[in-house]
N, C-alpha and C positions, 0 to 999 in steps of 0.2 A: 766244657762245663757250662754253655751255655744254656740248656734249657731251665725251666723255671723250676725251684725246690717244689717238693711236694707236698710239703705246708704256708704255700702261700695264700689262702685262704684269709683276708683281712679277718680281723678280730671282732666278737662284737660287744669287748667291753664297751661302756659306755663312757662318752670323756668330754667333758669343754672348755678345751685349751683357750689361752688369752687371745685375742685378736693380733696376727702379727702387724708388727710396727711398735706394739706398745716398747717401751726403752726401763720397763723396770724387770726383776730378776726377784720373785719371792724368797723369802729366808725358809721359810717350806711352804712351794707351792701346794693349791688343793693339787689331791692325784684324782685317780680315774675312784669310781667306783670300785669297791672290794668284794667281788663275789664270793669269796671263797666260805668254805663252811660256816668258819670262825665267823662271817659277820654278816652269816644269814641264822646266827644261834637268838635268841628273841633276848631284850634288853628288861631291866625290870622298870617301868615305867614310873614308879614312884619315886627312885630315887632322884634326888635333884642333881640340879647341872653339876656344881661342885664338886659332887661326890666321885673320889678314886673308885678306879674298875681296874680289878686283875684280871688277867687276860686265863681264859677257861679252863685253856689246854693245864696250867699250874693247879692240880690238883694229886693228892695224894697218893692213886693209883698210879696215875702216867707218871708221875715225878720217880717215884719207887721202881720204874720198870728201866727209863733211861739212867736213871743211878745207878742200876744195877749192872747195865749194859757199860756203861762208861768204865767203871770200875773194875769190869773184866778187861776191858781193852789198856786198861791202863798197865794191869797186872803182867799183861802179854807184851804191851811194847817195852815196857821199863825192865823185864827180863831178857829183852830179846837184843836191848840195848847196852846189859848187863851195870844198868842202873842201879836193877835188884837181882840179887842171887840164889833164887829160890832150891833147897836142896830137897832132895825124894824120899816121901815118906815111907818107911817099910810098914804099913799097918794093912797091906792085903788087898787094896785099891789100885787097883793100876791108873800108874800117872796122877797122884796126888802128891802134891807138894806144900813146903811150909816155909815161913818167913817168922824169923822173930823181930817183931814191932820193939822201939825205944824204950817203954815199958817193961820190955819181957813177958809182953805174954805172944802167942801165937796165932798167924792168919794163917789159915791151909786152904786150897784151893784145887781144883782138878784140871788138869791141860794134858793136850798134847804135843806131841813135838810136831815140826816140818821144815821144809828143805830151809836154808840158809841158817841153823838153829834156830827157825818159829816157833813160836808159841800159842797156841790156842786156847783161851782158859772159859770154862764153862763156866756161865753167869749164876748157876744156880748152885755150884758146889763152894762158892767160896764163903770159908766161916771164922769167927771170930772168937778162939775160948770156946768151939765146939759149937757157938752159934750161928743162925746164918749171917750176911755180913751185903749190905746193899749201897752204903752208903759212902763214895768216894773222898768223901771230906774228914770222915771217922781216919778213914786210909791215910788220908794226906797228915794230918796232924799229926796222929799217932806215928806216923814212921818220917818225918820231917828230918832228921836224923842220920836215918838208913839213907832214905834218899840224897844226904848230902847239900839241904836246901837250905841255903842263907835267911836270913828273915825279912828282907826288903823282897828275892824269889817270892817265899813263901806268900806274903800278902800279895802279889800278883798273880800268883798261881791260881788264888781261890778266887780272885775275881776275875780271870779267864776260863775258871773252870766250872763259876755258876753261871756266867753266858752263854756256855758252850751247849750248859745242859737245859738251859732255858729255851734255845736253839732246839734240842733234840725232843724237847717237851711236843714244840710246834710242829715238829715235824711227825712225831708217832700221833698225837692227835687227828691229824690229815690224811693221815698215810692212805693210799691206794693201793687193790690187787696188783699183782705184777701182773695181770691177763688185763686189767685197764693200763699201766703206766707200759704197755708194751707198745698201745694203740697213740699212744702221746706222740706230739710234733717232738722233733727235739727242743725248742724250746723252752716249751713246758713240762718236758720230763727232767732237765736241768735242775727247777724250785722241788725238786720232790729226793735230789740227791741228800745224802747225811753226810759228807766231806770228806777229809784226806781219812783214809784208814789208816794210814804209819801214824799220823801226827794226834796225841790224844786229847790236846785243847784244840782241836780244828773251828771251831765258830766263837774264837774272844772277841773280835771285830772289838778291841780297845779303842773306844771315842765316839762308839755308838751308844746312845741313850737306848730306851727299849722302846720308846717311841720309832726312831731310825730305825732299831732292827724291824718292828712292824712295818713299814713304812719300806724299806731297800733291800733287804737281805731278801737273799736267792728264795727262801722256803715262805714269804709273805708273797709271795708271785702275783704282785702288782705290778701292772703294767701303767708305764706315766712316761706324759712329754718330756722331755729333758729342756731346760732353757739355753740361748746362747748368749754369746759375749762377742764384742766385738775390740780387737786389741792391735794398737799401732805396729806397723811394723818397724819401731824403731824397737822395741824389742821380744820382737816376735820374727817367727821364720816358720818357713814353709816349706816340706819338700815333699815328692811324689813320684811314680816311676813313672817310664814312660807310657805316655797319653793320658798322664794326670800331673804331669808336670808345672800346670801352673793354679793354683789355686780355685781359680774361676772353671775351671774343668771340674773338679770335684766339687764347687757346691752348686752347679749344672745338675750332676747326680743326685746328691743328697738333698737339697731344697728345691718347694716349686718353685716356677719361676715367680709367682706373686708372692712368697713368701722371702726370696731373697730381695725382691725389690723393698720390699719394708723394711728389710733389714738395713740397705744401705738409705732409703727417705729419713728411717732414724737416726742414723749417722750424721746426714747432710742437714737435719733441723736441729741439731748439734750444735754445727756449724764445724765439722768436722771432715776433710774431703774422705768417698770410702773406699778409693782405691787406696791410702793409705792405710788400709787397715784388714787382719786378717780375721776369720768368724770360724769359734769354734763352740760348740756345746760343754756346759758346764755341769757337774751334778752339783744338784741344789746343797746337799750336804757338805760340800766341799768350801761354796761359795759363801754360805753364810757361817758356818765355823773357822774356816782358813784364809779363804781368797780377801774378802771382805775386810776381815783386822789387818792382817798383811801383806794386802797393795793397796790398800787406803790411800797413798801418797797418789799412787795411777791413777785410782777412779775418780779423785777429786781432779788430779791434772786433765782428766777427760782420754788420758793416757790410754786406759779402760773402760768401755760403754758398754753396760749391761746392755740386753736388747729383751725380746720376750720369748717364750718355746714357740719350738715349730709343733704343729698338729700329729708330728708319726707317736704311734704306742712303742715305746722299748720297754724290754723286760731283763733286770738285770741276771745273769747267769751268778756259775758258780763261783767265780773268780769278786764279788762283790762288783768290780769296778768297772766288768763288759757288759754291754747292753744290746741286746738283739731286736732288728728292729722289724716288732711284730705287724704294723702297718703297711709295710712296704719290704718285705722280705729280700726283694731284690736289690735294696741299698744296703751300706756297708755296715758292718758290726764297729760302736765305737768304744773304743778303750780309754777311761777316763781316771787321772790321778785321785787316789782317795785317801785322806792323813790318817788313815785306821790301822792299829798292828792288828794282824792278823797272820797267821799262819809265819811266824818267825818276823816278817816283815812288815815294816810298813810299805800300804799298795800304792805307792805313789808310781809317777814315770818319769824314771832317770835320763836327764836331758838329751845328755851324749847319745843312749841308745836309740832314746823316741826322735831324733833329728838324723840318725842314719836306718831307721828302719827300712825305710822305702827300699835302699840302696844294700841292705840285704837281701831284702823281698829279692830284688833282681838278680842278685847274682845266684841266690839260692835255685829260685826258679827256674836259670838258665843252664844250671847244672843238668835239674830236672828235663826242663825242654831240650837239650840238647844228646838223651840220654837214651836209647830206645825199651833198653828194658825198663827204667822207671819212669818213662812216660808211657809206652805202651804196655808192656807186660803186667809191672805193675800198676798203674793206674793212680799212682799215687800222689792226693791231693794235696797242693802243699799251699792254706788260705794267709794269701799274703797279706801283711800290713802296707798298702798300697800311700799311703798318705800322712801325716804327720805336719802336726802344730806344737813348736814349742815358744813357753814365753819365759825369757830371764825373770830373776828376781834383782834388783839392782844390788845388795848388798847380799844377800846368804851365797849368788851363785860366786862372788869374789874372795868367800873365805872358806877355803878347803877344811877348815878345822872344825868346820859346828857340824851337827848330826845331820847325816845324808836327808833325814825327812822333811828338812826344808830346801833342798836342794829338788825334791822330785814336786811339784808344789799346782803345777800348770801347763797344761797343754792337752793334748788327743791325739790318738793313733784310729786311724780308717783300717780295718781288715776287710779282706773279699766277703762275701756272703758265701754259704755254701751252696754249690746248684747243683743240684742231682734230678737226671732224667725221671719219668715219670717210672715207678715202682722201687726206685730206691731207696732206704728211710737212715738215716745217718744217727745213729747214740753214742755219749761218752763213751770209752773206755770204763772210767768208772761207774756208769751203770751197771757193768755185769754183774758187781759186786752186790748192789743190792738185795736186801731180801725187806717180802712184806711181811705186815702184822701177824701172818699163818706161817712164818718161815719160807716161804719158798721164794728162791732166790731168780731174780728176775733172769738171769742165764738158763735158768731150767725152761722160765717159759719160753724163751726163744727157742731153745733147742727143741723143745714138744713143739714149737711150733713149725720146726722146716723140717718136721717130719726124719729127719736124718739120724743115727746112732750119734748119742754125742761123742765117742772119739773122733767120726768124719766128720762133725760139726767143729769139733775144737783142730783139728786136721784144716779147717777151709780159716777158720780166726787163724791159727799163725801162719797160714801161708797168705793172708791179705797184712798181717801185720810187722814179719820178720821181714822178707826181702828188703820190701824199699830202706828201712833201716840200717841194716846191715851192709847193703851194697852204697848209699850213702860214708856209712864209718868205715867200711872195706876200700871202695872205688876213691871217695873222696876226702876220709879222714874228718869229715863234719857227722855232728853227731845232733839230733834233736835230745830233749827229753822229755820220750814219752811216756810221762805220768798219764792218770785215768781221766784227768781233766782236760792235759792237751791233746793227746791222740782221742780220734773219730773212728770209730767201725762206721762201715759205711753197709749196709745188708739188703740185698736183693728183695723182691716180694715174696722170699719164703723165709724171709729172715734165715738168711745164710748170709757171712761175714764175706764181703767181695773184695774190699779195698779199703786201704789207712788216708785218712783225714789227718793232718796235724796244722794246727794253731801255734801263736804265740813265738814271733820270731826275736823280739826283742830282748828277752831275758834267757832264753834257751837254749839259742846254738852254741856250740863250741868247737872248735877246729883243731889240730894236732900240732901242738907245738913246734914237732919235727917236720921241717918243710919236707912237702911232697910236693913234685911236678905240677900237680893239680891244680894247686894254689897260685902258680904263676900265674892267672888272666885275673885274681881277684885284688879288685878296685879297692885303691889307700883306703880310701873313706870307710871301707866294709873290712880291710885289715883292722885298722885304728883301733874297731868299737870291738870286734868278737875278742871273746874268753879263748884264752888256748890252755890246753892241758898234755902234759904227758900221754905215748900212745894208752901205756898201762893203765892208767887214770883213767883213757876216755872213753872206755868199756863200761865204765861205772855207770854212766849215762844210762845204757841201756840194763846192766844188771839193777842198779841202782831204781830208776826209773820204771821198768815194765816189769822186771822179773821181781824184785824184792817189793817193789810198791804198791805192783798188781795181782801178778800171778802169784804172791804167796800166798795170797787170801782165796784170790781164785781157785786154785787147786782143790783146798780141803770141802770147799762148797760142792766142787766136781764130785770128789769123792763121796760125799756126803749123799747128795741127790742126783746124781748122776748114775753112779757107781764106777768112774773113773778114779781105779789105785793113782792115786799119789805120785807114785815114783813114775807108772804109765804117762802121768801128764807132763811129767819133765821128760820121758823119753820121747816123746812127741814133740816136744819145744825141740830138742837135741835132734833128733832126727832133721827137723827145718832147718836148720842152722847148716848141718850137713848139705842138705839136696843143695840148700846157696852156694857152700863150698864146692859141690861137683861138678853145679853148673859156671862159676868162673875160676876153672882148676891155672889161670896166668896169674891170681893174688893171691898165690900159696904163699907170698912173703910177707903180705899183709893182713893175712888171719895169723902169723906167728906174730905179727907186728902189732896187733889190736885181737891179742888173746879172749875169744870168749868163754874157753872152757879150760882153765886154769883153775889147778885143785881147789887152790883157796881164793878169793877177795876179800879187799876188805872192806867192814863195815862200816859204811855209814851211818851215822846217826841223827833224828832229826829232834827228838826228845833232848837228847844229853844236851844240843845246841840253849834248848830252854833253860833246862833245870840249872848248866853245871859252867857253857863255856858263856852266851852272852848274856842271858837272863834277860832282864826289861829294859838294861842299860842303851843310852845314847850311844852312837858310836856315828864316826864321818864315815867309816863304809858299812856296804849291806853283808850283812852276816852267811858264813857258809855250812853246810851239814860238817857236823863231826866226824872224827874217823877215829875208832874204837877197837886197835885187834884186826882178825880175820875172821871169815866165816867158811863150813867148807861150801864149794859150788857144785847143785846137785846137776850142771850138763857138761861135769869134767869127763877128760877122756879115760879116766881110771876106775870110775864108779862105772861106765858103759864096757 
C-alpha cells in the first residue's frame, strides 16, 4: 500500500494559517475561504452589518422537498421497527396502508415491502384526511401518543429533528449529478453524503450552534487547519505500533520539522521543559466549548499550553470528528473527541479504547498479514489507528457514576491514510446509496460506467466485500461492523468493486465470547478493551451492519434502476456466502457456529433506542441498539 493515493493533488483552497510558535488556540479560529455555491450566491449590500442573514438554501420549496423526504423515511423506519404498525388498506391500491393518528383521524401512505420486513414508503403518496401530508412535525405531534413519546423525548425530538432537516436543506441545495460526484476524490464526495439511512434523526449534532454546523459539519465542506495543544505527560500517555512507538516518530510524520520546532520554542519560553510534554491537535469546537471550562485548572497550572495550527487543510468526513488531511494526503487521518450527541451518541473518544488502539491495530493486522487468503486473495485493507494521545480528567475520569460524556473529553487517534496505486479510486460503502436531484442513484452510475451487466457488477461488490469478513468471523471469530461509513469499495479504473477498505478499530471490533484456539496469541491489553458477544449475536455485525443497514436500501434501488429483482440480489449475496463455504469446506463447524443463514434474526433497532429505551438521558455507559422480535432472513437455506 505503498504508492501514493490518487487524489493527492494539494488543494487550492486558499488559507493563512497563524505563524507557527504562536502559543494561543482561537475560540473560532478564521477558517479557509468558503467556495462553495452558498458563498459565492451575491450578498445584498445595503444591509448593515448587524443585520441577521438566513442561510439561502431555507426556503420554501427545498424545505417542503426534504420534509417530505424525511417524513417518508420516518414512516418506513418506525414501521420497520414496529414503532408503528401500519395495517393494509383494501381500497384497490396496491400497498397502501393506514395509521390512526391520536386524534382519530387517518395518515395513509403507499410502500412496499422487502427482505428483513422493509419498508419503502413513497414520499408522494403519503396523506392526511385524504390530503397530501409533507410535513414531519404535523406527524410527530399528532401521533406523539402512537409513538409512545414521553414529553422531555418529544421536545428533543423536534429539536434533532429540525437540525437534521436544516442539514438536508444544505445538502439538496448543493447537491451534484451522480456523473460529477462519481469523478469526486473520496474526500470530497464524503461532504456530499445525507447520513445513516436506518437512523431518521441522523444530522442532530446536539451542541452545535448553526453557525458550527456551517462552519464543521461534513455537507459545509470546509477545509481548515486544526490547532494544537501541547499537554504534560503527567497526565497524558502515548502509544503507537511498532515503528511509531515513541511519539517523536509520529510527529516526524505528521509535522514539518520547522513547525514542530516552534512548537516545543513555545513550550521552552514557557519555561516549560518539552520533552515533558505530549502535542496533539484539538478541534477548535471542542476547545472553546468543553476543553477550556473544564481544565481550566490545567491551563492556568501550564499543565495545558495551547500552541497555534499547523498549515495542513483537513476536511472533516462523515463521522463529524475525523478529518482528512487534504494537504498532505499521505499523513494520517485524525480522530478527534467531540461533546456533540449525534447519532445515539455522544462522539467523544473513550479513554480505555483510544489508549489501546494501536495494540489492536496490531494484532488485528497480524491476523491479516499473517493470512494468505486475506492478504493476498483478498486484498483486504484493514486502515489502522496507528497512534493515540489520551489525557485524564483529574476528577470525571475517578468517578464511574457521572455520564460517559465527560469521561471521552480529550485526546487523538492517528489512522493510516489510504494508499491506492495509480487507477484505483476508493468511496464509502455508503455512497452506493445515494441518489441525485434527477433520482438517479450513484450505484447506477458506476455500474454504466464499467460497462458491465449489473448482476456481474454487483457479482464483483460482494465478492471484494463478503470474503475478507466472513473469513475474519469464520477463521477468526472477530467481526468488524461494516456499516456504509466504515467499509471502503476500493474500484478499479472502470469502476468495478476490487477490494474492502474498513476503518474505525476502536468502537467496532468484536470477538466471540466462546474462546477459540485463535485467540490464544492475542495480547491482555487487546483482550482487556474488545467487546465479546455470543457466536449467535456476532452474525448481527454483519446482518445487522451490511445487510440490514446497507443492502436493504441497496436492493430495491437495484431493482428499481437496474432491473435487478429483489429476491435475485439476495440470491447473489447467498450465492457468495456459499462459494466462501466451498472454498474453506475444514470450517464446516464454524459456519454452524456463526450461523449466517438462519430462518430468522433478530432485530435490531436503532430508532426505538431514541424514542423508547434511552432517549436524551445521561447515562455512565454508551448506549446500545435495541433488539425488537425477529425478522425472517432473506439468505436462509429454506427460502433457497
Amino acid at each position: 500500500m505503498s504508492p501514493a493515493p490518487h487524489d493527492s493533488a494539494r488543494p487550492t483552497i486558499p488559507v493563512q494559517p497563524s505563524p507557527p510558535g504562536e502559543a494561543t488556540v482561537p475560540a473560532r479560529p478564521a477558517g479557509p475561504e468558503d467556495t462553495s455555491a452558498a458563498a459565492r450566491r451575491p450578498r445584498t449590500p445595503s444591509a448593515p452589518a448587524s443585520a441577521l442573514l438566513a442561510p439561502a438554501e431555507l426556503n420554501p420549496d427545498t424545505w417542503t422537498r426534504v420534509c417530505s423526504r424525511l417524513l417518508a423515511k420516518a414512516l418506513a423506519e418506525f414501521s420497520y421497527e414496529e414503532i408503528l404498525r401500519p395495517t393494509p388498506l383494501d381500497d384497490g391500491n396496491p400497498g397502501r396502508h393506514a395509521l390512526t393518528l391520536d386524534d382519530g383521524t387517518t395518515l395513509a401512505f403507499t410502500a412496499r415491502r422487502g427482505a428483513y420486513d422493509g419498508w419503502r414508503v413513497d414520499p408522494g403518496s403519503i396523506t392526511h384526511e385524504g390530503r397530501p401530508l409533507t410535513d414531519p412535525f404535523d406527524f410527530l405531534v399528532r401521533a406523539r401518543t402512537l409513538l409512545g413519546l414521553d414529553g422531555p423525548t418529544l421536545g428533543h425530538l423536534i429539536h434533532e429533528l429540525s437540525a437534521t432537516l436544516a442539514a438536508d436543506a444544505r445538502l439538496d441545495s448543493t447537491a451534484l449529478p451522480a456523473a460529477r460526484l462519481a469523478d469526486l476524490p473520496y474526500a470530497e464526495l464524503e461532504g456530499h453524503q445525507t447520513g445513516h439511512p436506518w437512523l431518521v434523526l441522523n444530522k442532530g449534532r446536539i451542541g452545535f450552534s448553526a453557525g458550527d454546523t456551517a462552519r464543521w459539519a461534513p455537507e459545509a465542506r470546509r477545509a481548515t487547519p486544526l490547532p494544537w495543544i501541547a499537554v504534560s505527560n503527567r497526565i497524558a500517555a502515548y502509544r503507537g505500533v511498532p515503528g511509531l512507538d515513541t511519539p517523536d516518530r509520529l510527529y516526524a510524520q505528521e509535522l514539518d520539522p520547522e513547525v514542530h520546532a516552534a512548537f516545543r520554542t513555545a513550550l521552552a519560553a514557557r519555561g516549560h521543559q518539552p520533552d515533558g510534554y505530549l502535542l496533539l491537535p484539538v478541534h477548535p469546537w471542542q476547545w472553546d466549548e468543553i476543553l477550556l471550562p473544564l481544565y481550566a485548572p490545567a491551563v492556568a497550572a501550564g499543565t495545558i499550553v495551547p500552541l497555534t495550527a499547523d498549515p495542513d487543510l483537513r476536511l472533516p468526513q462523515q463521522s463529524v470528528r475525523t478529518f482528512l488531511n487534504i494537504s498532505r494526503p499521505d499523513r494520517h487521518t485524525v480522530k478527534l473527541p467531540l461533546s456533540v450527541l449525534n447519532t445515539l451518541v455522544w462522539r467523544g473518544l473513550p479513554t480505555e479504547r483510544t489508549l489501546a488502539a494501536p495494540a489492536v491495530t496490531a494484532w488485528v493486522q497480524g491476523l491479516r498479514d499473517a493470512d494468505p487468503f486475506l492478504r493476498d486473495e483478498c486484498g483486504v485493507i484493514l486502515l489502522g489507528e496507528v497512534a493515540s494521545v489520551t489525557v485524564e480528567h483529574p476528577l470525571y475520569d475517578r468517578l464511574p457514576e457521572v455520564p460517559y460524556q465527560y469521561k471521552e473529553l480529550l485526546g487523538a487517534i492517528w489512522r493510516e491514510p489510504l494508499r491506492l496505486p495509480p487507477g484505483r479510486r476508493a468511496r464509502t460503502l455508503a455512497s452506493l446509496l445515494h441518489t441525485d436531484p434527477d433520482g438517479r442513484a450513484f450505484v447506477t452510475e458506476l455500474v454504466h460506467r464499467s460497462g458491465l451487466a449489473p448482476e456481474a457488477w454487483l457479482q464483483h461488490l460482494f465478492a471484494a466485500l463478503l470474503p475478507p469478513l466472513l473469513h475474519f468471523l469464520h477463521r477468526y471469530g472477530t467481526v468488524f461492523s461494516p456499516h456504509g461509513e466504515n467499509a471502503i469499495v476500493v474500484h478499479d479504473e472502470h469502476d468495478v468493486p476490487v477490494h474492502l477498505a474498513i476503518k474505525d478499530f476502536v468502537d467496532d471490533v468484536n470477538i466471540s465470547a466462546r474462546p477459540l484456539p485463535e485467540h490464544a496469541t492475542m495480547p491482555e491489553d487487546v483482550r482487556a478493551v474488545l467487546l465479546t458477544e455470543e457466536p449467535a449475536f456476532l452474525t448481527q455485525f454483519i446482518h445487522s451492519g451490511l445487510f440490514v443497514g446497507v443492502f436493504r436500501y441497496l436492493a430495491p434501488l437495484c431493482e428499481e434502476q437496474l432491473g435487478v429483482p429483489e429476491t435475485h440480489f439476495w440470491d447473489l449475496v447467498r450465492a457468495e456466502i456459499l462459494r466462501y463455504q466451498g472454498r474453506f469446506p475444514e470450517l464446516k463447524e464454524r459456519f454452524e457456529l456463526f450461523d449466517l443463514l438462519t430462518p430468522r434474526i433478530e432485530r435490531l433497532c436503532l430508532n426505538r433506542n431514541r424514542l423508547h429505551l434511552d432517549g436524551y438521558r445521561d447515562r455512565p455507559d454508551r448506549p446500545h441498539a435495541a433488539v425488537h422480535g425477529t425478522v425472517p432472513n432473506p439468505l436462509a437455506r429454506e427460502r433457497a
